[in-house]
N, C-alpha and C positions, 0 to 999 in steps of 0.2 A: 567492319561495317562502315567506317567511316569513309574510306576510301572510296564504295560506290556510291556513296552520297555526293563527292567529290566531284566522281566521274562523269555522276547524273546531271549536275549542274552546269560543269561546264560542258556536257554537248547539249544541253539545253540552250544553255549560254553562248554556246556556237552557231549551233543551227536552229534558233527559233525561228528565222524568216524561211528559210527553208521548209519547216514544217508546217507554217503558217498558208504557205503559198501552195503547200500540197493538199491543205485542208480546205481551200478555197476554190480551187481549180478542180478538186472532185478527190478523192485518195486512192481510189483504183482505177484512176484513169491512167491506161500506160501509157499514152503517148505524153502528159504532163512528166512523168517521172521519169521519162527515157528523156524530153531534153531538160530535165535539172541535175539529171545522172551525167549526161553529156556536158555538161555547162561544169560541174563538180569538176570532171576528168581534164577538161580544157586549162580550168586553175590551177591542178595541181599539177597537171605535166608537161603542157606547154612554156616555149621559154618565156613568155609573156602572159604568163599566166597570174603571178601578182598584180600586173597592171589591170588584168581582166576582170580580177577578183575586187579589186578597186572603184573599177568603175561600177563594176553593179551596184558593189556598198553606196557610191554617190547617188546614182540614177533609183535605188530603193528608199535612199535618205532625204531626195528631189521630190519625189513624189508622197509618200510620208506628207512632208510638209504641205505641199502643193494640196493634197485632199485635206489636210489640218485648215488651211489659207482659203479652201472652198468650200467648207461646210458651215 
């Protein structure tokens, strides 16, 4: 039992802005989830796919602040 607890945390831990950004954009909206599917696949398989995955961490970590800095 301990181990799905584990499990559960860290894809939590991983993908909460992912599920966040699905929850906001609508959750059965398939054209939101077809480009964060596409966005997902681009990182993982592309040879420039860490870089990729980098940049959005900044440009979600940019912004974050930016609406923290304007409210």
């Amino acid at each position: 039992m301990a181990w799905q607890w584990e499990s559960g945390t860290d894809c939590v831990g991983c993908c909460w802005l992912a599920m966040t950004v699905l929850f906001v954009v609508g959750v059965m909206n398939i054209v939101w989830i077809a480009l964060l599917a596409a966005f997902v696949l681009l990182e993982k398989l592309a040879p420039g796919g860490r870089i990729a995955g980098r940049i959005a961490g900044a440009a979600a970590a940019g912004w974050g602040l930016y609406l923290i800095g304007s409210a």
